[in-house]
C-alpha positions in Angstrom: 0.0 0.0 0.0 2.9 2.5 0.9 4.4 1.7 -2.2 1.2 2.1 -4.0 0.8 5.6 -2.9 4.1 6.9 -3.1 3.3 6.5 -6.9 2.7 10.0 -8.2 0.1 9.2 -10.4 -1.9 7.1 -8.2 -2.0 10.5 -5.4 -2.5 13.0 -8.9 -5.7 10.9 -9.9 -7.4 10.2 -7.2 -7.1 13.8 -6.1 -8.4 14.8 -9.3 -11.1 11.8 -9.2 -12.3 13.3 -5.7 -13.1 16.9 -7.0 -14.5 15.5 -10.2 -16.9 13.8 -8.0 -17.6 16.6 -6.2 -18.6 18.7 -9.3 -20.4 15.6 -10.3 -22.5 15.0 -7.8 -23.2 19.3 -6.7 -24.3 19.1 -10.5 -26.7 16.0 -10.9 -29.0 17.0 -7.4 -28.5 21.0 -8.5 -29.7 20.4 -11.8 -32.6 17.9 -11.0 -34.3 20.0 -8.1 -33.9 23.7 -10.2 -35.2 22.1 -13.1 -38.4 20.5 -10.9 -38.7 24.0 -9.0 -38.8 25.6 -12.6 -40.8 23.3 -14.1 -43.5 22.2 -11.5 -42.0 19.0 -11.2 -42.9 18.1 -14.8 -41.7 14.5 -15.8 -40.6 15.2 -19.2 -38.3 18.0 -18.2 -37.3 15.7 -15.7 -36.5 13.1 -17.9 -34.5 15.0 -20.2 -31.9 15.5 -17.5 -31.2 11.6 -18.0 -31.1 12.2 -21.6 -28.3 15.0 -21.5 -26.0 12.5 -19.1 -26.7 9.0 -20.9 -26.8 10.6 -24.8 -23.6 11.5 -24.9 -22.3 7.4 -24.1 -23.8 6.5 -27.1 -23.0 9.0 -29.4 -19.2 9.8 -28.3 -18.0 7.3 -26.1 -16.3 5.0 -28.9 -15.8 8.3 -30.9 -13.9 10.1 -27.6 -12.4 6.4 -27.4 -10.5 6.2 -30.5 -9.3 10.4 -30.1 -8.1 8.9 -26.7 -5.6 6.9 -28.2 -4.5 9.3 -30.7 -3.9 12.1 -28.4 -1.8 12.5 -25.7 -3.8 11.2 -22.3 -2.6 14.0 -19.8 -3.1 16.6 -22.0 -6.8 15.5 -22.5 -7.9 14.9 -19.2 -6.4 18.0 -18.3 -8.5 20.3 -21.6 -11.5 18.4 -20.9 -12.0 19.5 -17.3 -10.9 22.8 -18.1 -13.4 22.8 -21.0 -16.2 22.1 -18.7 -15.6 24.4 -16.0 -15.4 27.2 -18.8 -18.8 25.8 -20.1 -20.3 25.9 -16.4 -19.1 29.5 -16.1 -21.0 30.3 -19.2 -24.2 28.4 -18.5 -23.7 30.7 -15.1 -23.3 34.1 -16.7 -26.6 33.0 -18.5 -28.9 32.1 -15.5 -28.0 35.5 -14.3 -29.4 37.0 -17.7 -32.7 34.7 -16.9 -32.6 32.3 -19.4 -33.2 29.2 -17.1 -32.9 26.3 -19.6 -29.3 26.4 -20.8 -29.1 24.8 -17.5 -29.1 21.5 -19.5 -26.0 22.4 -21.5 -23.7 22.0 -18.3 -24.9 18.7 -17.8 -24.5 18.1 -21.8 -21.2 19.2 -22.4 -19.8 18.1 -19.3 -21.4 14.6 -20.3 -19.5 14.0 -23.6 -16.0 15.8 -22.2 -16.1 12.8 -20.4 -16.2 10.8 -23.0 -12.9 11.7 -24.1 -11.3 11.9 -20.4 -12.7 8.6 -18.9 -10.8 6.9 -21.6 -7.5 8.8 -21.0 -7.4 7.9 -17.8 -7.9 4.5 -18.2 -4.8 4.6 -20.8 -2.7 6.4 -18.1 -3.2 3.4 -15.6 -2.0 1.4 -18.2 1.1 3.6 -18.3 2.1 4.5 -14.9 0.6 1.5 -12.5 2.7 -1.7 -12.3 0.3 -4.5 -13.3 0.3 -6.3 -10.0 -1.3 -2.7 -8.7 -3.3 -2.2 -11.4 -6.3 -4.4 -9.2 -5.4 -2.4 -6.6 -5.8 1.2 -8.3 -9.3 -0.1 -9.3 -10.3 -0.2 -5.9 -9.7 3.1 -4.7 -11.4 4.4 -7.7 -14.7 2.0 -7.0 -13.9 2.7 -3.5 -14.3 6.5 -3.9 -17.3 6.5 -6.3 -19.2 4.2 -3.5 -18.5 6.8 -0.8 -19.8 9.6 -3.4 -23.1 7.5 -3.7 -23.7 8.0 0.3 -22.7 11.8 0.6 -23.1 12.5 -2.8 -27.4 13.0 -3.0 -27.4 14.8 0.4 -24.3 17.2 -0.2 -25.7 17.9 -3.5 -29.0 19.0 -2.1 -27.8 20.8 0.9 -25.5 22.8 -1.3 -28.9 23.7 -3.6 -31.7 24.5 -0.8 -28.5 26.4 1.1 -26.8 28.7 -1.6 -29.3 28.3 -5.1 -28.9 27.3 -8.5 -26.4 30.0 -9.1 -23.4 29.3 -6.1 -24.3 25.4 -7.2 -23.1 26.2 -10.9 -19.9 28.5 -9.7 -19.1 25.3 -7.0 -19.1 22.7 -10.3 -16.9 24.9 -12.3 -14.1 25.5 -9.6 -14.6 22.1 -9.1 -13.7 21.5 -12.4 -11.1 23.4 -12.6 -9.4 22.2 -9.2 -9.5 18.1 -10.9 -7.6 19.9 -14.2 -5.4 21.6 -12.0 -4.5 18.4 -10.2 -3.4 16.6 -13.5 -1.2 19.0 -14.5 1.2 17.3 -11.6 0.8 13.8 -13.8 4.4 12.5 -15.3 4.6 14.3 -18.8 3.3 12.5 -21.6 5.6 10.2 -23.4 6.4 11.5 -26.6 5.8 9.6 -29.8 7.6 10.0 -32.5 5.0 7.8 -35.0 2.9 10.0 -36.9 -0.3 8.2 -37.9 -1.3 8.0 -41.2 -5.2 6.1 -41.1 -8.1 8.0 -40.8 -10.9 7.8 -37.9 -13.0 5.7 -39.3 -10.2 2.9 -40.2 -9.0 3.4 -36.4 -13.0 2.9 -35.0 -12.9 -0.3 -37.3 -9.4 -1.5 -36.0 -11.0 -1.2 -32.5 -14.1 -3.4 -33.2 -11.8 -6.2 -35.4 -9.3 -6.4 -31.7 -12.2 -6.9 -29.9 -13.9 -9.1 -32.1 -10.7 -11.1 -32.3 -10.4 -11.5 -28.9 -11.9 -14.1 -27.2 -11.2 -12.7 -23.9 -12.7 -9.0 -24.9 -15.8 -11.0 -26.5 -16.8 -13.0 -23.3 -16.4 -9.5 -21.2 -18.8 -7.9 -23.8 -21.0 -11.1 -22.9 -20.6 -10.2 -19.8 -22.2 -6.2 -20.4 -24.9 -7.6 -21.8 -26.2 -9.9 -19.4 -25.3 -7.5 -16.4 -26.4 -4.0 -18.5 -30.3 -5.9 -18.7 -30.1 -7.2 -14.9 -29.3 -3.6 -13.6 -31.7 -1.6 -16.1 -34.6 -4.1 -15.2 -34.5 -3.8 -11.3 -33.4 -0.1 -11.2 -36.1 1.6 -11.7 -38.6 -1.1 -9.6 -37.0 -0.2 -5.9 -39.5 2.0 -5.1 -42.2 -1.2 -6.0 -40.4 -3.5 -3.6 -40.8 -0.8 -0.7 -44.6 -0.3 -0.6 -45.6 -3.3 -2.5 -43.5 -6.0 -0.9 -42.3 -4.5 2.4 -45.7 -2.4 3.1 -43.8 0.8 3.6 -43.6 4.8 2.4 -41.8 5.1 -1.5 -39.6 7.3 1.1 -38.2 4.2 2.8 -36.2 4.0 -0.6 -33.5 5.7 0.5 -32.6 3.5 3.7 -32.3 0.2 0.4 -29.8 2.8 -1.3 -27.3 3.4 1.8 -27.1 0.1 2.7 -26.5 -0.7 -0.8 -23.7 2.9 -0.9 -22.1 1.5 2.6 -21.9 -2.1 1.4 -20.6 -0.9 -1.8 -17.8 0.9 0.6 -17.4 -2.5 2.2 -17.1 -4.6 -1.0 -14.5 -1.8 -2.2 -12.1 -2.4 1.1 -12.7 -6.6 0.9 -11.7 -7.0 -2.8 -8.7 -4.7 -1.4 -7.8 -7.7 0.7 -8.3 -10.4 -1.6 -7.9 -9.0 -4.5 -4.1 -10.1 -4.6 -5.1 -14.0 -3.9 -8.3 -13.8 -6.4 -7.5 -13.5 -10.2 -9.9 -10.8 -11.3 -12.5 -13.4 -13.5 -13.0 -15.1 -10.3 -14.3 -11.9 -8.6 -16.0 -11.0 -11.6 -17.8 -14.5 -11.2 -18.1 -14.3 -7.6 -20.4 -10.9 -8.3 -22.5 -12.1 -11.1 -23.3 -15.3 -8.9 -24.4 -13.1 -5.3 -26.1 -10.8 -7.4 -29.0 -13.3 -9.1 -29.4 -14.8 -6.0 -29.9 -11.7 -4.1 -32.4 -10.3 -7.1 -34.3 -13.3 -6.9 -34.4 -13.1 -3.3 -35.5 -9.2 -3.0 -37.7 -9.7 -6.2 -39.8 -12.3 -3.4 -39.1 -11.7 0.2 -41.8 -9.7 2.0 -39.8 -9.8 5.3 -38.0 -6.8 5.9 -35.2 -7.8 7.5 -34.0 -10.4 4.9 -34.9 -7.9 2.2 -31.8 -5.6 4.2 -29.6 -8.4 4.4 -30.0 -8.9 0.6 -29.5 -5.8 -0.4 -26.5 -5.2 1.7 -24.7 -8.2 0.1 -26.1 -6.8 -3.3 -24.2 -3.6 -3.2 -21.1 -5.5 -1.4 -20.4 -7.6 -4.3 -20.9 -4.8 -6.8 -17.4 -3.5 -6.8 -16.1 -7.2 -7.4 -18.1 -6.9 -10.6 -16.6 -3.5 -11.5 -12.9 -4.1 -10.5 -12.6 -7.8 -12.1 -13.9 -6.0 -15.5 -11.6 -3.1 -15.3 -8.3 -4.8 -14.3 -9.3 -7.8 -17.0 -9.9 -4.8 -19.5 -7.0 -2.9 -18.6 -4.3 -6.3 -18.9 -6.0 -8.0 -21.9 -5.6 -4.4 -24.0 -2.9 -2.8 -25.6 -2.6 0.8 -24.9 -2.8 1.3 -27.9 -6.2 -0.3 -27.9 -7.5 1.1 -24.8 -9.9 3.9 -26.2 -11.6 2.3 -28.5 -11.7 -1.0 -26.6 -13.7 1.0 -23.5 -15.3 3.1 -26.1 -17.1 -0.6 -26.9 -17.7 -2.0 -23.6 -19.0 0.6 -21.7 -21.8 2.2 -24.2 -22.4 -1.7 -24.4 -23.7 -1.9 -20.8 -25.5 1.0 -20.8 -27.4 0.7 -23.7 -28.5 -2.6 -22.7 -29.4 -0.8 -19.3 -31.9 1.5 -20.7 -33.5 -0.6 -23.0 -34.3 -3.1 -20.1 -35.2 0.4 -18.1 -37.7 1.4 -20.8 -39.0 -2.0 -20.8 -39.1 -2.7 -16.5 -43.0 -0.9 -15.9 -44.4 -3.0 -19.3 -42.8 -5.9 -17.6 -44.1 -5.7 -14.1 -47.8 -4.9 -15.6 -47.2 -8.0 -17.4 -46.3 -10.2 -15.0 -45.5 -8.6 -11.6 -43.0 -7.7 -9.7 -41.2 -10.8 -8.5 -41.3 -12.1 -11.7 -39.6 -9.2 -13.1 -37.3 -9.7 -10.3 -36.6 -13.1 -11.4 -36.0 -11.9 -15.1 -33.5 -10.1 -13.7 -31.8 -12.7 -11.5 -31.5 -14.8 -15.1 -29.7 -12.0 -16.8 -26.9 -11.7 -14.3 -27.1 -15.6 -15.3 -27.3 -15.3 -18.6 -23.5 -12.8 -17.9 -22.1 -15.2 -15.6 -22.1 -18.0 -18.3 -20.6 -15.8 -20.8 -18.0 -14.7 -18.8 -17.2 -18.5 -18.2 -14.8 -19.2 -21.0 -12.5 -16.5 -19.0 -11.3 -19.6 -16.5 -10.0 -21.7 -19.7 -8.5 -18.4 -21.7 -6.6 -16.5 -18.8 -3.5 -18.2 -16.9 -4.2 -19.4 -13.6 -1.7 -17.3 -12.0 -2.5 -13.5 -13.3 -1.0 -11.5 -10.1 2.1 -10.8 -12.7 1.3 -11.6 -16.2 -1.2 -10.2 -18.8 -4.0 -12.2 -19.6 -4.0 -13.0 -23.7 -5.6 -13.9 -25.8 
């Protein structure tokens, strides 16, 4: 661990990572309650604050991919959050003018800067984190987005009813611009001297062919699939389980998400602890399996107490699914690859979340609720056994060699 954090990119990112989160998260409750106060609490306008932070996965994220690996990583990241905090300042300047609904643009254009930063920074682990840390460096990150899911909602809304709409906005830009100031103590970027010579859309189709040819890459797509429709199916139905299975107020929601945000905290520390004497499919595996058998067994308990206990284990095996796909990601791809590679796999799992989201109310109606719940459990399933061929492809012993292909 000491060795781990006297690594000055591992101190430079998560720094960066913690004020990006706290833009993030000031943003997503700041937007969503001005936009309900302007609007009367209308679901459409509601809705399109979803659209402006999903829409830009599909549309950039393979795009913002493939730049990543043409430009230099550091020097993106660093643009990117400097872009947005400039486009925050000017959505501010324009709520003082009146004009409420550019408010949307923030969330849009800090949406697909992303795009082309997530990427980079996946590249830079690649770059400056030994590959026996590498599981390690995942953790923290899922680790620090866990914590953000407890504190986030409530420090977001405290900063909105306490100082408005327009200190919110001025608190995501400085945020911002704190998370580009922080790379700029990143190692240089590594000059190269090869100039490339194919277009972007020959580089977009090199990155489907390596993952296509991949048999590791294809079973983690598998993988998205499956785990993308589990999630987008039971996500929106929380509030069902509350009153209709466990008799109590939609408001007793928010007690299922911090157990889930504290477990998640707990997974994050345990896969610390083992994730050195696990190779990463078996934690991957390990999640898939806990989480059908705790959907099934929310989708049908009506006792409170178990309901808990299955959430709690729910959310604790959550980062196991996250870090086993990102370490497996990270050491089965070249860097060269890395970009596009994540610019595949991630709009992969969302897009497959929100078609199962759009399709979860139809669903219940149809069937019910536990059998929705059930659907769900036979996704995660339906990932688990395409993620199987993982135990034949990768070595046994990954702690300090690639996985191949």
């Amino acid at each position: 661990m000491g060795e781990f954090f006297r690594n000055r990119f591992v101190r430079a990112i998560l720094m960066s990572g913690l004020f990006l989160q706290l833009g993030i998260w000031v943003r997503n409750f700041a937007v969503l309650l001005y936009v309900m106060e302007k609007t009367n609490n209308d679901p459409t306008a509601v809705s399109l604050i979803s659209v402006a932070e999903f829409a830009p996965i599909f549309l950039f994220s393979f795009i913002g991919g493939t730049f990543a690996d043409r430009w230099r990583p550091k020097r993106t990241m660093v643009w990117c959050d400097f872009l947005s905090a400039i486009s925050v300042f000017v959505v501010l300047l324009t709520l003082l003018t009146g004009t409420w609904q550019v408010i949307f643009f923030a969330t849009l254009v800090s949406a697909i800067l992303s795009q082309f930063s997530q990427p980079s920074g996946m590249k830079l682990f690649k770059l400056h984190v030994p590959a026996e840390q590498i599981q390690m460096g995942m953790t923290m990150y899922q680790t620090m987005f866990a914590m953000f899911m407890i504190i986030g909602p409530s420090l977001g809304t405290f900063v909105y009813q306490t100082y408005g709409i327009h200190w919110s906005v001025g608190i995501m830009g400085v945020a911002f611009l704190l998370s580009a100031g922080t790379l700029l103590f990143l190692p240089p970027d590594r000059l190269e001297e090869q100039a490339t010579t194919t277009s972007l859309g020959e580089e977009m189709k090199a990155g489907v062919r390596y993952v296509m040819q991949r048999p590791v890459l294809r079973s983690m797509a598998g993988g998205f699939v499956g785990a993308g429709l589990a999630v987008g199916l039971i996500q929106p139905l929380g509030v069902f389980v509350v009153m209709e299975l466990l008799g109590e107020p939609k408001e007793f929601i928010q007690w299922l998400l911090m157990i889930n945000g504290v477990a998640m905290i707990v997974g994050g520390g345990m896969a610390m602890t083992i994730g050195k004497k696990i190779p990463p499919q078996m934690m991957l595996a390990i999640g898939m399996v806990v989480s059908a058998v705790t959907v099934a067994v929310i989708g049908f308990s009506t006792n409170l107490y178990i309901t808990l206990a299955a959430q709690f284990l729910s959310g604790l095996v959550m980062p196991f699914i996250q870090i086993g796909i990102n370490t497996m990601m990270l050491n089965a791809t070249e860097e060269a690859f890395i970009g596009r590679v994540n610019g595949i796999l991630n709009p992969l799992f969302i897009g497959m979340m929100v078609i199962s989201m759009s399709l979860a109310g139809w669903l219940k109606g149809l069937t019910s609720l536990s059998i929705t719940y059930l659907i769900g459990a036979v996704f995660f399933t339906i990932g688990l056994l395409a993620i199987l061929p993982l135990f034949k492809l990768l070595p046994k012993k990954t702690e300090n060699a690639e996985l191949k292909s």
